[in-house]
Chimera marker file (.cmm) of the C-alpha trace (Angstrom):
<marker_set name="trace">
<marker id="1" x="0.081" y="-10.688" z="14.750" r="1" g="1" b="0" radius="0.5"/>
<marker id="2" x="-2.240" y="-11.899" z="17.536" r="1" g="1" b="0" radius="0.5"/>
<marker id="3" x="-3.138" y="-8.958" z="18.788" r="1" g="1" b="0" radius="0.5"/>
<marker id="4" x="0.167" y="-7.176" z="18.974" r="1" g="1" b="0" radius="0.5"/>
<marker id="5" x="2.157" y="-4.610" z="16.555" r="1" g="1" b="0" radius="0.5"/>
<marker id="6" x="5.107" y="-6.948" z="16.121" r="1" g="1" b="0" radius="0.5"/>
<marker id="7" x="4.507" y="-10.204" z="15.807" r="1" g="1" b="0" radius="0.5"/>
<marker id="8" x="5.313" y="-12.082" z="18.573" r="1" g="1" b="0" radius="0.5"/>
<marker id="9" x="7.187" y="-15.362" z="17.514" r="1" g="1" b="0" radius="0.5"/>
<marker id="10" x="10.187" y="-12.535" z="17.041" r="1" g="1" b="0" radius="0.5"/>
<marker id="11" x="12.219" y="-10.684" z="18.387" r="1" g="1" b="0" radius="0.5"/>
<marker id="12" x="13.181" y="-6.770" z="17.533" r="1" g="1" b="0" radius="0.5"/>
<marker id="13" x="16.393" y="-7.673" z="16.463" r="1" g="1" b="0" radius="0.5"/>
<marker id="14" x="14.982" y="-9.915" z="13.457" r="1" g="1" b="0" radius="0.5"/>
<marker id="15" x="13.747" y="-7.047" z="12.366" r="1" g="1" b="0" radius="0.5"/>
<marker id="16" x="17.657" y="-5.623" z="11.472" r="1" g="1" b="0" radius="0.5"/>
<marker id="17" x="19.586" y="-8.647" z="10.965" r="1" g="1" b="0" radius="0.5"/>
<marker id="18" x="20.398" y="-10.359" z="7.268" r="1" g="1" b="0" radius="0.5"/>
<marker id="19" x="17.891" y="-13.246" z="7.602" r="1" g="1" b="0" radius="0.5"/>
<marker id="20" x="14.765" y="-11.030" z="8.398" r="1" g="1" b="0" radius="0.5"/>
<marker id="21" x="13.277" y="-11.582" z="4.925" r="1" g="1" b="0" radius="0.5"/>
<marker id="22" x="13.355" y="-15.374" z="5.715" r="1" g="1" b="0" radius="0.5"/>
<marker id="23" x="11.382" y="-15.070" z="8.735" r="1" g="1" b="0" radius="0.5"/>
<marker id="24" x="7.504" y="-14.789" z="7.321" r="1" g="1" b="0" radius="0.5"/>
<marker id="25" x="6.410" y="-12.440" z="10.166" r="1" g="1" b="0" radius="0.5"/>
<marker id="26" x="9.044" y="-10.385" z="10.080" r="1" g="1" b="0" radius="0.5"/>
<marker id="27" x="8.205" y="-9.988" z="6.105" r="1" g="1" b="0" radius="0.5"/>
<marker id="28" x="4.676" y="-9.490" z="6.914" r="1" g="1" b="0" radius="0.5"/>
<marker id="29" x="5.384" y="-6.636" z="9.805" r="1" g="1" b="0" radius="0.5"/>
<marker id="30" x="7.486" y="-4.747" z="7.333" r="1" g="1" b="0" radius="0.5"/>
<marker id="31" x="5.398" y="-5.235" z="4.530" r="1" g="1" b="0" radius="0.5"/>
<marker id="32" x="1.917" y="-3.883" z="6.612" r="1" g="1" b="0" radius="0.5"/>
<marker id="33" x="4.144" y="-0.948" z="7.805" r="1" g="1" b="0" radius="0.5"/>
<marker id="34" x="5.065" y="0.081" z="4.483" r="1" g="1" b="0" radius="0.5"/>
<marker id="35" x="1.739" y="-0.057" z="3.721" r="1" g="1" b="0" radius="0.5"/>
<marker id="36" x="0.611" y="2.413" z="6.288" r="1" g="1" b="0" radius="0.5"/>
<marker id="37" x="3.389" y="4.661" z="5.141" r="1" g="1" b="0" radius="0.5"/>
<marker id="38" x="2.423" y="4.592" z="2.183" r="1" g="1" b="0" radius="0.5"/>
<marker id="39" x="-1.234" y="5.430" z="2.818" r="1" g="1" b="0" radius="0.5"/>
<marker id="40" x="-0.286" y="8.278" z="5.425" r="1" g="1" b="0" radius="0.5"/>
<marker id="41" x="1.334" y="9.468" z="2.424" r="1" g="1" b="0" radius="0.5"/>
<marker id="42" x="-1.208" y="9.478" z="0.106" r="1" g="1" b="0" radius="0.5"/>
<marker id="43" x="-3.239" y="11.090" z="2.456" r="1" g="1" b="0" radius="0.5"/>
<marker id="44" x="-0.546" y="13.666" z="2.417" r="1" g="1" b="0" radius="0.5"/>
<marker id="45" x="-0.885" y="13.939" z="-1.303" r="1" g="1" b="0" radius="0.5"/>
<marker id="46" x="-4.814" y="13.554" z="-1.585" r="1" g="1" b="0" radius="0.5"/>
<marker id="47" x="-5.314" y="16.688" z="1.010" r="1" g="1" b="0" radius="0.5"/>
<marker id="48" x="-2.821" y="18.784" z="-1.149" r="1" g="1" b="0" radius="0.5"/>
<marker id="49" x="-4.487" y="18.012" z="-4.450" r="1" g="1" b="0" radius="0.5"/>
<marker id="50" x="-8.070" y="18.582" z="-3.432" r="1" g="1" b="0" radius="0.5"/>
<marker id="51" x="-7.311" y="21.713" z="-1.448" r="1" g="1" b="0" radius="0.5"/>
<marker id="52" x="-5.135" y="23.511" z="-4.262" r="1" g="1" b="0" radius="0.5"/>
<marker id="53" x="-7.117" y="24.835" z="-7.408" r="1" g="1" b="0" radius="0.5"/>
<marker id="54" x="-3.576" y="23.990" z="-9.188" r="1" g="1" b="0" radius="0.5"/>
<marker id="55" x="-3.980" y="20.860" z="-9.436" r="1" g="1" b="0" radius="0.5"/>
<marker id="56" x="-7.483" y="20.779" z="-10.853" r="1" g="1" b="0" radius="0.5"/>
<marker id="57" x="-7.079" y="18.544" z="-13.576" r="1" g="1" b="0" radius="0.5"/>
<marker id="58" x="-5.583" y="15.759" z="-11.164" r="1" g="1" b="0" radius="0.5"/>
<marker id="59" x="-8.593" y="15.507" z="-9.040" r="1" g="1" b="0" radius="0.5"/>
<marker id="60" x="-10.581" y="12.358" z="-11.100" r="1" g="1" b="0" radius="0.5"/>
<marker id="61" x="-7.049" y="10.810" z="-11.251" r="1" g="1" b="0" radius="0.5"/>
<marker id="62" x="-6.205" y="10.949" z="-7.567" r="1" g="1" b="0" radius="0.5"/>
<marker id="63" x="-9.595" y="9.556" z="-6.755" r="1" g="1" b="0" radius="0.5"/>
<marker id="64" x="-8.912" y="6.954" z="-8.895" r="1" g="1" b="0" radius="0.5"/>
<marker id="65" x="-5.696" y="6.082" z="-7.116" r="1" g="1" b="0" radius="0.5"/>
<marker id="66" x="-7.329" y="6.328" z="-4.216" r="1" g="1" b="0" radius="0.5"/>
<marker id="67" x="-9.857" y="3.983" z="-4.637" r="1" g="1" b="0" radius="0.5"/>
<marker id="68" x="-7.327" y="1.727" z="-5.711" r="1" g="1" b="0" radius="0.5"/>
<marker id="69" x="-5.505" y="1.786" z="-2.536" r="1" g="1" b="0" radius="0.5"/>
<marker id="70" x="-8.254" y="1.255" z="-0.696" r="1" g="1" b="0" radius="0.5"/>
<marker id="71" x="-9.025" y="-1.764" z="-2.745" r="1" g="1" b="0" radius="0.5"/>
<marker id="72" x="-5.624" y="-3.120" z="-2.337" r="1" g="1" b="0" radius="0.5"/>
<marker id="73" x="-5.690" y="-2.476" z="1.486" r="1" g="1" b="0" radius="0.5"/>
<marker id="74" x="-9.002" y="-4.158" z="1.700" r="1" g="1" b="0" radius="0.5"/>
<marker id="75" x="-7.674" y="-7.373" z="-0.432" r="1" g="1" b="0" radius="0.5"/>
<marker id="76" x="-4.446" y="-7.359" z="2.003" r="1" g="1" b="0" radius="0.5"/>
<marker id="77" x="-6.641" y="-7.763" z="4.999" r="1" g="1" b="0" radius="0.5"/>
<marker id="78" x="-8.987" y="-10.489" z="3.581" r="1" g="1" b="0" radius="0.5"/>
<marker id="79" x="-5.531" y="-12.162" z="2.082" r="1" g="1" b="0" radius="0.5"/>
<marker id="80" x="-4.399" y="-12.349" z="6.050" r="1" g="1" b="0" radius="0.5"/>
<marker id="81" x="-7.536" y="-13.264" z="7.456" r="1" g="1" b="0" radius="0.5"/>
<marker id="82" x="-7.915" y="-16.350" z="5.109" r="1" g="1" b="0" radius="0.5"/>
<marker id="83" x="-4.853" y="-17.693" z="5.605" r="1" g="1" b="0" radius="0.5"/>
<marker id="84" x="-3.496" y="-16.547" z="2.229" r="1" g="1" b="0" radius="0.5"/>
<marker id="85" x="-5.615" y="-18.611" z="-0.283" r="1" g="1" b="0" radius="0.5"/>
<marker id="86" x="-4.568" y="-18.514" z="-3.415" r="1" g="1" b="0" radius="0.5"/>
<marker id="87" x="-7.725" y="-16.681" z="-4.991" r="1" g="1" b="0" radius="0.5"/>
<marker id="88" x="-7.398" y="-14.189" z="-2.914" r="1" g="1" b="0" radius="0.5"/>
<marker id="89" x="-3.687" y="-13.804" z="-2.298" r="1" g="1" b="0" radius="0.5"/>
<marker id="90" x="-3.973" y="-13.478" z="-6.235" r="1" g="1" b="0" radius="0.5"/>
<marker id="91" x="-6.111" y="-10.790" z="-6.319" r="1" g="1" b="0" radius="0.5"/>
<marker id="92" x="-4.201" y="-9.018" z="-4.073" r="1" g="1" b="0" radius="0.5"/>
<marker id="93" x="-1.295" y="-9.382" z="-6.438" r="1" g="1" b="0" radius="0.5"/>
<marker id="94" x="-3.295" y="-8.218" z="-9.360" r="1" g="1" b="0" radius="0.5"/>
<marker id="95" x="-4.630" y="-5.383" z="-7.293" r="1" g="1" b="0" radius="0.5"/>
<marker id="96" x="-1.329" y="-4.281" z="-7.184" r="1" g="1" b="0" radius="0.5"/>
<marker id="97" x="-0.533" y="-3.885" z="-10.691" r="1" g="1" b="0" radius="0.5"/>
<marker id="98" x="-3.851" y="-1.701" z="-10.924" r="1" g="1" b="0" radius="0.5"/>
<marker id="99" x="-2.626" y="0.375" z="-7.816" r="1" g="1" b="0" radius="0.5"/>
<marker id="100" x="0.752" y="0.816" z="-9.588" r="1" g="1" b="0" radius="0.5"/>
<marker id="101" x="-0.960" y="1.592" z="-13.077" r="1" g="1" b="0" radius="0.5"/>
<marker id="102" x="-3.272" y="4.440" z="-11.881" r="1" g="1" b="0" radius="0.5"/>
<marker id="103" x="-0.122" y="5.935" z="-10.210" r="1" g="1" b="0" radius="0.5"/>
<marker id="104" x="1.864" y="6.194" z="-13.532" r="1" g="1" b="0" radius="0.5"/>
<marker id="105" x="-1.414" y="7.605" z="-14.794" r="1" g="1" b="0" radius="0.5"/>
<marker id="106" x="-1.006" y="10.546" z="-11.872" r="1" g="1" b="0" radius="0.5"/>
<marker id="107" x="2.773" y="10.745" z="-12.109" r="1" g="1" b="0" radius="0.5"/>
<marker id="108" x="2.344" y="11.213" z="-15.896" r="1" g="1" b="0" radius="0.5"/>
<marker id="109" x="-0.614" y="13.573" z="-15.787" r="1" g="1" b="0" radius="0.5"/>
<marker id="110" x="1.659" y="15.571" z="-13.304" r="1" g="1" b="0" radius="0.5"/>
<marker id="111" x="4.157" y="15.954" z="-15.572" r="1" g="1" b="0" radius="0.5"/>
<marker id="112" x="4.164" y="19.276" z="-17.491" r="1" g="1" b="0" radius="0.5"/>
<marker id="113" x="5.815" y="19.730" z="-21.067" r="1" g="1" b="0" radius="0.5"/>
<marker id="114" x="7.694" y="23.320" z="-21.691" r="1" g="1" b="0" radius="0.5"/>
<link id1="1" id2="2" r="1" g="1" b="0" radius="0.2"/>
<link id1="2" id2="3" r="1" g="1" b="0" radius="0.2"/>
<link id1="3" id2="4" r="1" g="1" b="0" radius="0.2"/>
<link id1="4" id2="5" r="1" g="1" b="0" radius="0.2"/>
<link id1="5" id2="6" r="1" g="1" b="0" radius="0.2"/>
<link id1="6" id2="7" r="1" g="1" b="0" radius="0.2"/>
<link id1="7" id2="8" r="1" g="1" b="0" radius="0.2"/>
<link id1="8" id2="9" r="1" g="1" b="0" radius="0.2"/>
<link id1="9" id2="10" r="1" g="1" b="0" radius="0.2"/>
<link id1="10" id2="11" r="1" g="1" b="0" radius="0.2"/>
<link id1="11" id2="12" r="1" g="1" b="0" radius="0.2"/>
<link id1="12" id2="13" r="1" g="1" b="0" radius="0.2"/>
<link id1="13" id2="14" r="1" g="1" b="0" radius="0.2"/>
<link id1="14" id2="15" r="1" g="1" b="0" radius="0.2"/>
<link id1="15" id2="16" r="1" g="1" b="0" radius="0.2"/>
<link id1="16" id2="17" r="1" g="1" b="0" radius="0.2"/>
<link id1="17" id2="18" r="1" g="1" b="0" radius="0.2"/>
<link id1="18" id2="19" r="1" g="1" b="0" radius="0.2"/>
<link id1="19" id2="20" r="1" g="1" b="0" radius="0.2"/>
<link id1="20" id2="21" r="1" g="1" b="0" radius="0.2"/>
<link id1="21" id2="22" r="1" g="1" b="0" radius="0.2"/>
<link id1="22" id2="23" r="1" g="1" b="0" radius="0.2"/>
<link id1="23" id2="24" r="1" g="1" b="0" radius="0.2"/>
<link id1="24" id2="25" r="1" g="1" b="0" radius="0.2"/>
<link id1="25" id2="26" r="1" g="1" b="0" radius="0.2"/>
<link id1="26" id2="27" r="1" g="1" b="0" radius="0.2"/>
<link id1="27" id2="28" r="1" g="1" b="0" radius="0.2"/>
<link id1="28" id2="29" r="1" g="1" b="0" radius="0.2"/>
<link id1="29" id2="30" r="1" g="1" b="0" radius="0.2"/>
<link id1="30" id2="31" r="1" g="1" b="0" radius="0.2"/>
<link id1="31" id2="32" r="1" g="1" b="0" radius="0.2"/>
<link id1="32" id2="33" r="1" g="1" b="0" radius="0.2"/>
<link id1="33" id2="34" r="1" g="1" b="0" radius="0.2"/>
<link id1="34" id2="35" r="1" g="1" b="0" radius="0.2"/>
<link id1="35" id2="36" r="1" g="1" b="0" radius="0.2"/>
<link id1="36" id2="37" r="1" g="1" b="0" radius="0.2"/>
<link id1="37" id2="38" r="1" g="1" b="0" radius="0.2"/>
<link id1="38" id2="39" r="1" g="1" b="0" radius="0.2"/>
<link id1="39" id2="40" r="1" g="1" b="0" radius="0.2"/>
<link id1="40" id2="41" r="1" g="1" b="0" radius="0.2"/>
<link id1="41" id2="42" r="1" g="1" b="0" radius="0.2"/>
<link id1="42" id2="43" r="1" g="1" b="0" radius="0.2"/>
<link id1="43" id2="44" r="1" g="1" b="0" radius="0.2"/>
<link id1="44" id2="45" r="1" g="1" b="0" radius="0.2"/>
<link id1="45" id2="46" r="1" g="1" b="0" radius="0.2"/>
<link id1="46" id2="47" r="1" g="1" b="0" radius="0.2"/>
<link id1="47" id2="48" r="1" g="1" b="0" radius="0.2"/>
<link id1="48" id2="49" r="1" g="1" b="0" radius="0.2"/>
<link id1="49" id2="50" r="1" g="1" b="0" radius="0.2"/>
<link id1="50" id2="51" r="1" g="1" b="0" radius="0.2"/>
<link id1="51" id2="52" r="1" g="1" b="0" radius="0.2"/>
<link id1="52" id2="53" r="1" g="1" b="0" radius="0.2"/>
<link id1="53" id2="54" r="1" g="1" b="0" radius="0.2"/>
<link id1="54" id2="55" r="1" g="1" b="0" radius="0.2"/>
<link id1="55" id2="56" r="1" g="1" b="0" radius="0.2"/>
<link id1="56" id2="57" r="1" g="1" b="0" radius="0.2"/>
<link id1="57" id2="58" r="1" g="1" b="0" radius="0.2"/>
<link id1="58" id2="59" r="1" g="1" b="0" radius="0.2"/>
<link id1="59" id2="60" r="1" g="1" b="0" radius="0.2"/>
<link id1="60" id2="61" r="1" g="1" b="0" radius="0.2"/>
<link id1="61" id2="62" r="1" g="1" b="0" radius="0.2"/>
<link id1="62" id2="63" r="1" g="1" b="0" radius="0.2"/>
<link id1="63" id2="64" r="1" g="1" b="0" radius="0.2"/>
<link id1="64" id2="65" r="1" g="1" b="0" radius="0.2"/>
<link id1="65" id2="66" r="1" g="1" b="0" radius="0.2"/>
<link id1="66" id2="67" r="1" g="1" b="0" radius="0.2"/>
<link id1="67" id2="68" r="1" g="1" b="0" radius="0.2"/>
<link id1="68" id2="69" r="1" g="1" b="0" radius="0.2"/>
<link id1="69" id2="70" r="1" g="1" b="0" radius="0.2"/>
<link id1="70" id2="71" r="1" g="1" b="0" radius="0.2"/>
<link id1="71" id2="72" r="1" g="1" b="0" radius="0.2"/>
<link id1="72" id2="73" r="1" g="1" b="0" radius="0.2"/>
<link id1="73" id2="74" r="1" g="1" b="0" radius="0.2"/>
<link id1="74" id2="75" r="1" g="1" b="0" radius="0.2"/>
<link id1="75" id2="76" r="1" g="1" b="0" radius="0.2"/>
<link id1="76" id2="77" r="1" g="1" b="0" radius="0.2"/>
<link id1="77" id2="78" r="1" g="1" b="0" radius="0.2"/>
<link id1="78" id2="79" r="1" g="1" b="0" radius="0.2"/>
<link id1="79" id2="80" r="1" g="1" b="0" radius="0.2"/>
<link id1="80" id2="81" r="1" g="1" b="0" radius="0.2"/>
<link id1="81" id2="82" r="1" g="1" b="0" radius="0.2"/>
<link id1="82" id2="83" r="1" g="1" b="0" radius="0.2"/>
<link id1="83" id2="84" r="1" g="1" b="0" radius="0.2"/>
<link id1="84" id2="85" r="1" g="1" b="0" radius="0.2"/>
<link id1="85" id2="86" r="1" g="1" b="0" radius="0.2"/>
<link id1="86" id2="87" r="1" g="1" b="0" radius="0.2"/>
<link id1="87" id2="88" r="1" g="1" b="0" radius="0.2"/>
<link id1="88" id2="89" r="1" g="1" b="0" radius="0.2"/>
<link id1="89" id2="90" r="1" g="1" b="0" radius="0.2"/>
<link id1="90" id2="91" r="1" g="1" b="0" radius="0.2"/>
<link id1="91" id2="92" r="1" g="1" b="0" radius="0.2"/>
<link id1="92" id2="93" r="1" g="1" b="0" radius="0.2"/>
<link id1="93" id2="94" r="1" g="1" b="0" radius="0.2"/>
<link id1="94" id2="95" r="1" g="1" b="0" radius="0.2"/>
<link id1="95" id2="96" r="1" g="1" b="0" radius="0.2"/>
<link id1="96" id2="97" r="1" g="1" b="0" radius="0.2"/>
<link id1="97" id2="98" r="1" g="1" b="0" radius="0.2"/>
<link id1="98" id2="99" r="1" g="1" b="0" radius="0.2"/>
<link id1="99" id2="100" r="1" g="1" b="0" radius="0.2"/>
<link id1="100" id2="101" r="1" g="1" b="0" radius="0.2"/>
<link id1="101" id2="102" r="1" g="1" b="0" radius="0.2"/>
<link id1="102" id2="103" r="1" g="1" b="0" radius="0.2"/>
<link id1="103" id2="104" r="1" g="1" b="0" radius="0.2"/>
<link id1="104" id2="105" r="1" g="1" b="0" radius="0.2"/>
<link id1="105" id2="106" r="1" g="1" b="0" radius="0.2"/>
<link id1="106" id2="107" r="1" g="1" b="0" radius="0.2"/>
<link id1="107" id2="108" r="1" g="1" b="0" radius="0.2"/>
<link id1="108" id2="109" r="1" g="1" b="0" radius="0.2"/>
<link id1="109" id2="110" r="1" g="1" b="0" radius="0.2"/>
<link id1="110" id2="111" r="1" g="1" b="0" radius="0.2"/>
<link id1="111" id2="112" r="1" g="1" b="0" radius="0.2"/>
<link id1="112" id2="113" r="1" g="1" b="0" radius="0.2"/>
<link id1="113" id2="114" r="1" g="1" b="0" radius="0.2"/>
</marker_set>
């Protein structure tokens, strides 16, 4: 975004109007702020597991997840940086089928049968 948290080839009100998903920085802003959303709440989650001897048998699972997200944060960044080559932007892709995989793993080893 050259430097700056929104990019600056738009304007705010891109952001809210019908046509925002056709503008591709407006698609990237959102997309990178859902991303920090979502890793602020991971964090959330990652703190609670670790810290609560509940939730013992999570603990290889949510470090698994988070090593994923890392991974796909990591391949986001590169993807940007090289202009969104194909190998990359790929991997990025595939990363996120992995990240999305290890968190039906969690979500499934959270769920307890009476």
């Amino acid at each position: 975004m050259n430097g700056n948290f929104f990019p600056d080839d738009s304007n705010i009100k891109d952001l809210f109007s019908l046509n925002s998903f056709e503008i591709p920085s407006v698609v990237q802003f959102i997309h990178r702020n859902i991303a920090y959303f979502i890793l602020l709440l991971f964090l959330f989650i990652l703190i609670k597991i670790l810290s609560d001897n509940d939730f013992i048998y999570l603990r290889k699972t949510i470090l698994l997840v988070f090593f994923a997200l890392l991974l796909q944060i990591f391949l986001g960044i590169i993807t940007v940086l090289s202009g969104a080559q194909i190998f990359i932007a790929s991997m990025h892709q595939i990363g996120s089928i992995f990240l999305v995989s290890v968190s039906l793993i969690l979500i499934f080893k959270n769920t307890k049968i009476n």
